[in-house]
Every structure is written in C-alpha cells, then in structure tokens.
N, C-alpha and C positions, 0 to 999 in steps of 0.2 A: 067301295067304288071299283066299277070294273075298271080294265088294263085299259082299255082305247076310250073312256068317257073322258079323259082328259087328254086327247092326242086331238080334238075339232076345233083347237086354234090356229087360224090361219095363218102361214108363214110365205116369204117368197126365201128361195133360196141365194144365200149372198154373193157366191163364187159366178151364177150365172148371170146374175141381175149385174153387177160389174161387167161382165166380159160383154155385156150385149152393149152396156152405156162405152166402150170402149169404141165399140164397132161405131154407135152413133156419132162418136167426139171425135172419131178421126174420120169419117165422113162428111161431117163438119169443118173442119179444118179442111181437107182437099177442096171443095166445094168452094169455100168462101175464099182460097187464094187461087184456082185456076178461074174461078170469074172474075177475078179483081187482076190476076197479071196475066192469063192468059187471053183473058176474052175484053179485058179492059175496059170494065162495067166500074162506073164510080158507084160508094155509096162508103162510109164510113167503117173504112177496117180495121182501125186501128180498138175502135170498140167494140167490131164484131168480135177480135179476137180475144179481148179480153171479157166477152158473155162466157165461149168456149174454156176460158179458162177457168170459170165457178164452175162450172161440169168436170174437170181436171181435179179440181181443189177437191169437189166433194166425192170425185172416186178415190183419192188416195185416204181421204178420211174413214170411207169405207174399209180402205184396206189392212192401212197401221193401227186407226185408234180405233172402232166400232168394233166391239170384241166378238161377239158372237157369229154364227154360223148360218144363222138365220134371220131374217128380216122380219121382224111384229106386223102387223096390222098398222102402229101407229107412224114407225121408222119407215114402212115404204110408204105413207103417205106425204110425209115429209121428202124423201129423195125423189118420190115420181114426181111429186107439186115442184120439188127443185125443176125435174124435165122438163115440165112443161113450159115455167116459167123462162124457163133459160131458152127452148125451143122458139116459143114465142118472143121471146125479145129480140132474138135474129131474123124472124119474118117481121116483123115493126119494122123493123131498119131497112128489107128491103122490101117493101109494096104489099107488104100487109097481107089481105085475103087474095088478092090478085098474085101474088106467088104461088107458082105451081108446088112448092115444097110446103105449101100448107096443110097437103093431107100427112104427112107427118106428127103434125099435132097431134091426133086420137089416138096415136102410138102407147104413149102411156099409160095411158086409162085402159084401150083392150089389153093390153099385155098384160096389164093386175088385175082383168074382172074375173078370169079363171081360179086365180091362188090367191086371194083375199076375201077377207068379209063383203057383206052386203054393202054394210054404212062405209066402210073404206071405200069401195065402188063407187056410190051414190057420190059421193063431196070430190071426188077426182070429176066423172064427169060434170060435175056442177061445174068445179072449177075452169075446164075445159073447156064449156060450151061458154062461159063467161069469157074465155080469152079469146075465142074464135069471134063472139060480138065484138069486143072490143077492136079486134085486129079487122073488123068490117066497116066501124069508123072513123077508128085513130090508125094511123102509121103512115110510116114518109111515102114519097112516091117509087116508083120502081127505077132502079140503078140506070143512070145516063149508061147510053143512049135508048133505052128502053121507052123511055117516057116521053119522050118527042113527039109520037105519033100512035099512042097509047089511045082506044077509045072503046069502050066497051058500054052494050044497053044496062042500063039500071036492072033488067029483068035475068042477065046472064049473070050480073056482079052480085045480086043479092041470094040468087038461085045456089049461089057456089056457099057462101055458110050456111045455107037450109039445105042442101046435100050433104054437107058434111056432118051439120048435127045429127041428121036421121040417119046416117053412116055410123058413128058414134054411139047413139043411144040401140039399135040396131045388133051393131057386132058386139056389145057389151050384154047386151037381153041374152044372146046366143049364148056365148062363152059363159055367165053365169047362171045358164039353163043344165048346157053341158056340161059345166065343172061341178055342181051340183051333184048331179046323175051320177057322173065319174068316179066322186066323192063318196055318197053313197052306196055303187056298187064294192071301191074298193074297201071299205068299211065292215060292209057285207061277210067280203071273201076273210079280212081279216076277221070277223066274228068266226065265220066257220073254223079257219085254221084253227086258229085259241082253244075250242072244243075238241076238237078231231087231236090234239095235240094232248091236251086233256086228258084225252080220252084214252090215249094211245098209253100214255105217262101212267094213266091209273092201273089200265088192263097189264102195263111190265111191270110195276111196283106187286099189284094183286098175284101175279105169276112167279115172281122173286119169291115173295111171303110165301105161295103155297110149296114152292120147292125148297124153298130153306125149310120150312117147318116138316115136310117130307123128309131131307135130308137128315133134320136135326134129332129129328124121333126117333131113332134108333139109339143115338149116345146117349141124349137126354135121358131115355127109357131105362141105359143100364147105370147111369149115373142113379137113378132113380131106386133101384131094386140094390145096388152095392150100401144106400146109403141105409135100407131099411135092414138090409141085412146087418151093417155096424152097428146101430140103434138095437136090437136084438146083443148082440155078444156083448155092447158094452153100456147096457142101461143103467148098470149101477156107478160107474166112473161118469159122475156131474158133470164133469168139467168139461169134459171132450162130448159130453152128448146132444150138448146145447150147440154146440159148433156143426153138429150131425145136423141137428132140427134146422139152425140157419141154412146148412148147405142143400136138403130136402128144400123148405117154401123155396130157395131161389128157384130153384130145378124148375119145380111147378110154374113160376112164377116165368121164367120162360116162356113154358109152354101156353101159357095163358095167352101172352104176348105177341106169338106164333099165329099163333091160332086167330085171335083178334083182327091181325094184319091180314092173314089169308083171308077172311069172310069178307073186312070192310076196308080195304082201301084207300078209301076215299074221306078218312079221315082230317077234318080240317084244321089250321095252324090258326092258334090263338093271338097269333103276331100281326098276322095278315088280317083278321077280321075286326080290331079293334082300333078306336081313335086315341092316338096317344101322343104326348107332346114330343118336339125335338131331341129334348134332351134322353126320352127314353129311345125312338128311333136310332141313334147313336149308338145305345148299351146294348139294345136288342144286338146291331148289324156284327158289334165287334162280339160280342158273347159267340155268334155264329163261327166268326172266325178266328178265335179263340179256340175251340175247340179242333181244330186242326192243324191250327199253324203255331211254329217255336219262335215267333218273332212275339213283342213286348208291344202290347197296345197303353199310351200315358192316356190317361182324359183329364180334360181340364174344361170343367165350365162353370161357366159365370152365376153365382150364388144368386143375382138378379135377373136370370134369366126367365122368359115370359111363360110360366109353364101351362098356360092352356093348349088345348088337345089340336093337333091338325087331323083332321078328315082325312082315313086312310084313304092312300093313293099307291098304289103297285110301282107307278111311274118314278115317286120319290125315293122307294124303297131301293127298285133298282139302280135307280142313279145313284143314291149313293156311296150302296153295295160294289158297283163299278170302283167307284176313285176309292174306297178304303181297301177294296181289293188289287189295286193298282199297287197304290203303298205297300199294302204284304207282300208284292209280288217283288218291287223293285227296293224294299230297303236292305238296309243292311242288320239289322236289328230290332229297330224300336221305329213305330209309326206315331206320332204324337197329335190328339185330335180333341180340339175345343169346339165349343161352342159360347158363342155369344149374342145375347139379347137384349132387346132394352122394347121401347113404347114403339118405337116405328119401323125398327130392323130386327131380321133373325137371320145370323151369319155363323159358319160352319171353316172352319180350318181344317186342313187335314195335312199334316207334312210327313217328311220320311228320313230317314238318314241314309238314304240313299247316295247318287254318283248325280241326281238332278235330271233334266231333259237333256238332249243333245242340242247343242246350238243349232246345229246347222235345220232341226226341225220344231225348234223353237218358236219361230213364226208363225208356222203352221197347225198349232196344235189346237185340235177341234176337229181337224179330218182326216177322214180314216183311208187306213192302207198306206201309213206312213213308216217308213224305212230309211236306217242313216247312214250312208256309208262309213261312218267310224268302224271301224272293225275291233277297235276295243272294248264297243260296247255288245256285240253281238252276243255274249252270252243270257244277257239279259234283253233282248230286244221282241220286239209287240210292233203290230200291227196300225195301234192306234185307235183298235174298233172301241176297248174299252172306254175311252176317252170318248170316242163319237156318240156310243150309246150313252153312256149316263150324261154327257154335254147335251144332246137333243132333250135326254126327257127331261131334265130337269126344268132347261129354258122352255119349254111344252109348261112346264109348272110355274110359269113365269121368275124363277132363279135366273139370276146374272153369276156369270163362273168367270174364275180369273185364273187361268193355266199362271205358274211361274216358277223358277229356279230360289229356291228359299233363303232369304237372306239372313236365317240367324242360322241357318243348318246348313247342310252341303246338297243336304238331297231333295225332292219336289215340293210342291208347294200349291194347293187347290185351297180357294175361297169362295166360296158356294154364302151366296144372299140374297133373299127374299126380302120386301117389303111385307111387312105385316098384313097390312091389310090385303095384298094377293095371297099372302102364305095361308091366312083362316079362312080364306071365301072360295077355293078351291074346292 
C-alpha cells in the first residue's frame, strides 16, 4: 500500500470547527438578549437560552472528552446535525422562515461540503432542506410587536425557502466541485514530492555506497594482500590459518557488499513490502530500535492475540515507529510494550519509565509545537510533532489513541486501538 492511499479520509479539523461554533454561540446569545432587553421584542427567552446552551454543552464535550484531533466523517455529522438542529429551533421560536436569520441555516452543510465525504454532504443537506420546509409551516409567530401588522404575499413567503434551498444545493455543488479539484491537485503534488524525495534519498545513499566503496578499497585491498601473504609464511600452523581464511572471505565479503550498494541502491526492505500481523509489526519496529539504542525494550503479548495479517500500511508503520520512539527518547531505562487481542479489538500499549507528560501540557496532547515552561523538564523537551504525526496517521487508520501519564509506572503512557473489523479492511 502506497504512503497517501490511506490519507483520503475525510476529516474536519476539531480546534477550528470549535472556534467557529464559539463565534456562532456567542452571536447567538448577544442577538437573543439585545432583542429581548434592548429592543423589547417578546418571544420566549428563557428557552431560547437554554437551545444555546446544548451548543455550549456540546462544545465543551468536544473539548474535554472527544479525544481526538480530528473530526470522522461520522462525529461532524452528528455535531453539524446538533447545528442545525439547535439553529433551527431558535428560528421556530421566533417566526420561522419569515426571520431574516434564516439564511444562517445552510451554514452548516456549506462549511462541511468542502472537508467531508460525499454521503456526509448529501444527509446534512437533506437534513437542512427538511428543516427549512418544516420552519415554512410550523413555528410561532414573529416576537411582539413585529407581528401586529406583519403581512406578506404567499408568492414572496414561499419564494424565501425556494431561494434558500437553491442557495443550499448551489453553494454545496461548488464547494464539493472545488474541494474535490483542490483535493486532487494536492494529492498530485504530494505524489510528486514522495518520488522527487525518493529519488533524491536513492541518488545520496547510491553516492554514499559509491564513495564509501571508493574510500574502502584501498585498506580493504591491503588488508587483502597482508592476509595472503600470512597464509603463505604460516600454512602449516592449522590453527591460526583458519582464522587467516575467515579474516580473507570477510574482507571479500565486504567488498561484495560495497560494490552491490554502489550499482543498486534501490534495494527493497522486506519489512515494508509484506503483510504481517500486529504482533510482528511490534518485533519488527523495536528490533530496529534496538539496534541503536542502550535502553531495555519488555514485550508482552497476549498468547490469544488475533494473528491474522494487516495489509501493509507505511501510515501504521510510522505511527507507530513515532510513540515507541518517543518512549526511547523520554524514558529512563526500560520502555515496556504489549499488545492485546481478542474477536473485536486490537489494542497496543506502549509505556515508559520515564518523568510522564507535563501537566501543564497535558490537555493538549495531540498538537504539535507544544512547549512547557517547566524548566525542569527542558532537557528532555520535544516539540510535540512526534505525537501529531503518528496521532494523525494512525486515526487516518482509523485507531482511537489515548495520551496519558501511566498509573502503574511514573512515566507515559500511549493506548493505540483499532476495531477489528477497520484494522483488516484497511
């Protein structure tokens, strides 16, 4: 599986998609108390205000409990349906389609038809053009004194929901025309890079190999000719000639290896091209970092664990590669990392005996470019990109992650789990 064949799930992003329902809810609130005490329009505020307040409730649920970074396909169809429906039940209350804050409604639906799937588009404006009918023959009348001498043609009152749906289906065609294209091109660009980068990786590696094996041939060469000359003066001493002949093939064996690298390059990793279960993706990542690093990897996994193959993915590999190199980065010792399986889950532990995250960006974790002012911890301090990157791909892979301070150790604490059935259809 290429690197970007799993990045074409649609996401909205969570930090923005808040901040804008923020702007809406308290545009909301000024609105519905400067008509009601300053312009001294009746209509029922004590339940307008408590509509505004499920918009309240369901941002701070976004903020404290909804873990992730990014919004599915499924979650903003649920919080923009919350929008609308909340939107709409404060135009019901005051005069329905005949409120000039009606064109507010298709607010939700265009804002998602750019950064969502198609069928997420289609069922919001379904939903949408459902509530603008409904809000064309139900809801109260417009706030005393408005309605006193209120009187409109049936041709201008029904004209105003047939302007708005063809506004609606309209700006939704466009924006899922051009986020498409947009889509696309940047897709595009990213294929090119991936190659060009490729390319560039292959041609320094191929130039390393040819200058190392340049360099190497001169010592190899006299390591080479000292050894045939020992072999000569001591043929008859067994013991020591065998150790001659070993230290000769290595020599060769070198140069074999030199020479190999210099011609082909582009040599492929048998890690990366093969489907293999969790539990070997684990052995593979830490085997890699093993080989360089003095810290103590424990593994522990579950003798029932599901070992059928996942469909290579780069996306998984890296994510990861990220939190167990995170761990080697910030423990003190020993990185300790299970996995566990069963029929409907595949979940991954990864801890550390580390110092843990820092509270004060503890909240936070999942975005990047994060920095703490404890100055205790600055020797050990990051960015946070690690965490962004492998957090993105993985929830790309549909993984749910759970940043945490470890409660049977001191130091972090990463719980990476897939549903089965998304983890093998991948």
């Amino acid at each position: 599986m290429k690197f970007f064949e799993t990045s074409k799930y649609y996401t909205l992003k969570k930090s923005t998609y808040i901040f804008l329902r923020w702007i809406g809810i308290i545009g909301q609130l000024i609105s519905i108390n400067i008509v009601y005490f300053y312009l001294n329009f009746k209509f029922d505020f004590l339940i307008a205000n408590l509509i505004v307040l499920i918009g309240v409730i369901s941002n701070f649920y976004l903020i404290y409990i909804y873990p992730k970074t990014q919004l599915s396909d499924r979650s903003a169809l649920l919080f923009l349906g919350i929008d609308i429906f909340q939107l709409g039940s404060l135009i019901f209350l005051t005069g329905g389609i005949t409120n000039p804050f009606v064109i507010f409604i298709i607010i939700p639906s265009v804002f998602a038809s750019s950064n969502l799937g198609l069928r997420t588009n289609f069922l919001l404006v379904i939903i949408t053009i459902l509530m603008i009918i409904f809000l064309t023959f139900y809801h109260y009348e417009l706030p005393e004194p408005l309605n006193y001498h209120f009187h409109i043609s049936p041709y201008i009152y029904y004209s105003i929901p047939l302007s708005l749906i063809i506004a609606l289906v309209f700006l939704n065609y466009f924006a899922i025309i051009f986020g498409s294209e947009s889509r696309l091109r940047k897709e595009a660009l990213n294929k090119m890079e991936e190659v060009m980068a490729k390319e560039h990786e292959m041609l320094s590696l191929g130039g390393q190999a040819a200058a190392a094996a340049h360099s190497l041939g001169t010592p190899l060469s006299t390591i080479k000719i000292i050894t045939h000359e020992l072999m000569k003066q001591l043929k008859n001493n067994r013991d020591v000639i065998q150790d001659i002949e070993l230290l000769s093939s290595q020599v060769e064996r070198c140069n074999q290896i030199l020479k190999r690298l210099s011609l082909n390059p582009n040599e492929e990793d048998d890690f990366i091209d093969e489907d293999i279960s969790m539990r070997e993706y684990i052995k593979e990542i830490v085997t890699s970092f093993r080989e360089t690093s003095n810290n103590e990897f424990i593994l522990n996994f579950d003798q029932d664990a599901n070992p059928k193959k996942i469909t290579k993915s780069i996306e998984i590999i890296y994510g990861l590669r990220n939190f167990v190199g995170n761990a080697n980065k910030f423990c003190s010792k020993k990185i300790y990392i299970s996995v566990k399986s069963n029929n409907e889950i595949t979940e991954v532990e990864i801890e550390d005996d580390g110092v843990g995250y820092p509270a004060d960006i503890l909240s936070k974790i999942g975005e990047p470019y994060l920095r703490t002012p404890n100055k205790m911890n600055k020797d050990k301090s990051g960015l946070g990109l690690g965490i962004f990157i492998g957090k993105t791909l993985l929830e790309k892979n549909f993984a749910s992650i759970n940043c945490r301070n470890s409660k049977t150790r001191s130091g972090a604490e990463v719980v990476i789990k897939w549903k089965n059935k998304d983890l093998f259809s991948i």
